[in-house]
VOLUMZA-753466 format. One record per residue (C-alpha): y, x, z. Coordinates in steps of 0.02 Angstrom, whole numbers, padded with zeros to 5 digits, always signed. Layout:
<sites>
+--------+--------+--------+
|     py |     px |     pz |
+--------+--------+--------+
|      Y |      X |      Z |
...
+--------+--------+--------+
</sites>
This chain:
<sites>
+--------+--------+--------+
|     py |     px |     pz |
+--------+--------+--------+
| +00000 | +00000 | +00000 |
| +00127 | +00151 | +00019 |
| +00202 | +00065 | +00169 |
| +00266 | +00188 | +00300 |
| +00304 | +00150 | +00485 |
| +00367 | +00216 | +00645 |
| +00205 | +00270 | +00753 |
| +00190 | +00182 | +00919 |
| +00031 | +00112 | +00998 |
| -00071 | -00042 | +01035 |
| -00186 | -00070 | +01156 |
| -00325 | +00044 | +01133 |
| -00267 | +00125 | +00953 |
| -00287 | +00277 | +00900 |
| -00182 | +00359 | +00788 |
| -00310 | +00342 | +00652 |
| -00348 | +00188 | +00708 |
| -00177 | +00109 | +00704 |
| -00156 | +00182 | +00525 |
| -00319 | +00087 | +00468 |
| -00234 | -00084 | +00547 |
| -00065 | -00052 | +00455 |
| -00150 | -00010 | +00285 |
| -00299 | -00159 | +00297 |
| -00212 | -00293 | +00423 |
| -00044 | -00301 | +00376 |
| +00061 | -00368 | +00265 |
| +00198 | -00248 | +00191 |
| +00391 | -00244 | +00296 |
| +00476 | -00420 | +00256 |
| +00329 | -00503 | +00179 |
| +00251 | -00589 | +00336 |
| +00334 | -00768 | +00329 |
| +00426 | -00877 | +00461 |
| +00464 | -00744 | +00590 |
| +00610 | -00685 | +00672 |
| +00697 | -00519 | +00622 |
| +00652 | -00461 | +00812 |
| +00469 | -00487 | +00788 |
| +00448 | -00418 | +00620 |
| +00502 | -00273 | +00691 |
| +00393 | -00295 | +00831 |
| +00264 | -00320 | +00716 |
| +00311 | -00149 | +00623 |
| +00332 | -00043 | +00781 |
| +00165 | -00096 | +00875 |
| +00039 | -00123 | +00706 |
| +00010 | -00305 | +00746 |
| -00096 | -00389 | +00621 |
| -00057 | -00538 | +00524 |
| -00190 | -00662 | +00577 |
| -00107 | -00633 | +00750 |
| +00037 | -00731 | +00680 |
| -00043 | -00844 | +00563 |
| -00215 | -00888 | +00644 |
| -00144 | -01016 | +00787 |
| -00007 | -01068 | +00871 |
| +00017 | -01083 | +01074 |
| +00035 | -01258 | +01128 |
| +00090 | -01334 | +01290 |
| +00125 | -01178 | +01434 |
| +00056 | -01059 | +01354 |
| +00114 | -00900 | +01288 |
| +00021 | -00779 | +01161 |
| +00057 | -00605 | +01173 |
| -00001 | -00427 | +01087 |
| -00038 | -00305 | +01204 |
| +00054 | -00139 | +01221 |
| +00029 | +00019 | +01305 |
| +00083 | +00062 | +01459 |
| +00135 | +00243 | +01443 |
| +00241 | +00325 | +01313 |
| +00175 | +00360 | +01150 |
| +00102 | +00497 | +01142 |
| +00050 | +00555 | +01326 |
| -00093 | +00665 | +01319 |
| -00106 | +00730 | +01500 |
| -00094 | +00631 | +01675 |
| +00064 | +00639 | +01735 |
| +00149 | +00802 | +01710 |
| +00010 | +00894 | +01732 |
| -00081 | +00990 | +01591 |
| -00261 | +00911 | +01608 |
| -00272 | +00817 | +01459 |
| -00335 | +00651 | +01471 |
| -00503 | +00595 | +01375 |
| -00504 | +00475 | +01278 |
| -00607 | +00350 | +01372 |
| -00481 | +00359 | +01513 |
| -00346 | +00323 | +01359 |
| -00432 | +00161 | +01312 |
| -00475 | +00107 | +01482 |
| -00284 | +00122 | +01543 |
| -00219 | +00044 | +01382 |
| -00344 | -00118 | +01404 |
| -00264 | -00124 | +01578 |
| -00105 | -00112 | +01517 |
| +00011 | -00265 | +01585 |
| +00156 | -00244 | +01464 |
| +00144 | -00337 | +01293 |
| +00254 | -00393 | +01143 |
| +00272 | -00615 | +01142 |
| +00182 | -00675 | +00994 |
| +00218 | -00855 | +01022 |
| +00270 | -00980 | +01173 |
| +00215 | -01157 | +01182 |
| +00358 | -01291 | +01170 |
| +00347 | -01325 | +01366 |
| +00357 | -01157 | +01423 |
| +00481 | -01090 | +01273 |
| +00627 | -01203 | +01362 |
| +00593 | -01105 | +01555 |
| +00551 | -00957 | +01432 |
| +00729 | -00962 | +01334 |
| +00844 | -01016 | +01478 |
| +00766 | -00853 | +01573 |
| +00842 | -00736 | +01432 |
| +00691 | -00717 | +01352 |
| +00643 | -00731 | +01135 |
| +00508 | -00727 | +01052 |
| +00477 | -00530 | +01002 |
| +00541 | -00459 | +01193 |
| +00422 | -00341 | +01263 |
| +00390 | -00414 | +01436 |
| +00270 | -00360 | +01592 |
| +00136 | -00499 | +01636 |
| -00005 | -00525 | +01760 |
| -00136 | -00414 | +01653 |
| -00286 | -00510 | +01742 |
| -00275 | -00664 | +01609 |
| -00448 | -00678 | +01561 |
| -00423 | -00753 | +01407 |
| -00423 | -00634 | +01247 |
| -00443 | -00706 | +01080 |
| -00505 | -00590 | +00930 |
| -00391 | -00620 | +00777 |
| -00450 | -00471 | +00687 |
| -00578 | -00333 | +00654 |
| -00568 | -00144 | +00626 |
| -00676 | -00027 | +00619 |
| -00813 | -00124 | +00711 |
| -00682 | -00174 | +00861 |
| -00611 | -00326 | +00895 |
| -00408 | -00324 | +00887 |
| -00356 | -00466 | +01043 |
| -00221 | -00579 | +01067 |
| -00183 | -00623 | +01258 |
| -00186 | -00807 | +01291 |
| -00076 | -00827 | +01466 |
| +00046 | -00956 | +01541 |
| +00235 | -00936 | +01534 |
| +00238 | -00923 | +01749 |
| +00131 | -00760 | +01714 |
| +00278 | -00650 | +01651 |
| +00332 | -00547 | +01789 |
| +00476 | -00436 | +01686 |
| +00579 | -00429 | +01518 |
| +00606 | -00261 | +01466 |
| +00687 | -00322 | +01319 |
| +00812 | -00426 | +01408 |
| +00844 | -00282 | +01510 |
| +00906 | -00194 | +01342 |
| +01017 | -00347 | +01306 |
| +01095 | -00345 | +01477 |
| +01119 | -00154 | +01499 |
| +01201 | -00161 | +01320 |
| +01316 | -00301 | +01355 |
| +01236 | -00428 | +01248 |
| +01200 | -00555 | +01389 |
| +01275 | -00549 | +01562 |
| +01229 | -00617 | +01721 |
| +01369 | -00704 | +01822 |
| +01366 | -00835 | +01957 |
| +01369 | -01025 | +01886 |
| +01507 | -01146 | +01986 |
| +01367 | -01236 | +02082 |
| +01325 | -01065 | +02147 |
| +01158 | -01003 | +02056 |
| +01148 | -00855 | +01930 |
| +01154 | -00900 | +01736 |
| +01160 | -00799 | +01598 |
| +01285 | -00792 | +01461 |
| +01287 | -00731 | +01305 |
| +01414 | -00635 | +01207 |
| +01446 | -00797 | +01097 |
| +01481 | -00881 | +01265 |
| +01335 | -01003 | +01277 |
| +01265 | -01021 | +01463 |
| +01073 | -00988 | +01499 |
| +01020 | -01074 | +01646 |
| +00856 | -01011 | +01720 |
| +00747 | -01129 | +01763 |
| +00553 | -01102 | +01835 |
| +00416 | -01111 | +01720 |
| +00326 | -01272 | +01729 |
| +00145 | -01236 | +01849 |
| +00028 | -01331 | +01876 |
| -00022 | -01372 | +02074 |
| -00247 | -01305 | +02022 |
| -00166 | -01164 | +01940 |
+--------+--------+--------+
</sites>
């Protein structure tokens, strides 16, 4: 396909690995349909398949999401130390891994989800024991997983972070006393908490 990309890593991808997902998986930069310019670069950055987009979408509270790794790209050692990590230990911590890019949100969690700050495309931290992974691709004789969780699992938004820290959304305090956000158009974000069920 020719296409070339910026290396970073999914869960569990090696190098070569990641290469053979971008030149089987994917469709080339701007071709993949109906999403956002922050998740098609999403898409570009972490090697996220197509069928991860176009096999389902989440319905009700729940949330889809493409797991990341944990560590910069790149880290060969533990720590700063200079024994080199196998690569075993590589795929075990990126499976445990609780950061991920959003995929999709289900319309009754993508209201709680949006007045929090948050789009489709952040890269946000998450309760990493969901036990629901759905295969939405093959490579190499390895399954390639979405993670199915609910919208009261997110625990962080790195990517809202970004937007803050750069002045792209600010947090101020509301005139009925309670934190909102507001973005640099001027439109008002009022957080509001996830809908949970009382078995969850």
């Amino acid at each position: 396909m020719g296409m070339t990309f910026e290396v970073a890593g999914s869960v569990g991808a090696s190098r070569d690995r990641t290469g053979a997902i971008r030149e089987k998986l994917m469709s080339p930069p701007g071709e993949l349909k109906n999403i956002s310019p922050r998740m098609e670069a999403m898409r570009l950055k972490y090697a996220i398949p197509d069928k991860a987009f176009n096999q389902a979408c989440a319905v009700y509270d729940r949330c889809l999401l493409w797991q990341i790794e944990a560590w910069e790209q790149g880290q060969e050692t533990f720590g700063d130390t200079s024994i080199i990590m196998p690569d075993n230990t590589k795929k075990a911590q990126a499976e445990a891994s609780s950061r991920a890019v959003i995929i999709d949100v289900g319309l009754a969690a993508l209201d709680s989800f949006r007045d929090n700050g948050g789009e489709v495309g952040d890269v946000v931290w998450f309760l990493r024991l969901s036990p629901y992974r759905i295969p939405v691709a093959w490579i190499g004789g390895a399954a390639l997983h979405v993670v199915l969780c609910r919208a009261g699992d997110f625990i962080a938004n790195e990517s809202l972070q970004e937007r803050l820290e750069a002045g792209q959304v600010k947090m101020v305090l509301g005139e009925d006393g309670q934190h909102i956000l507001v973005k640099a158009d001027g439109s008002k974000l009022t957080p509001s908490m996830p809908r949970i069920p009382a078995d969850y």
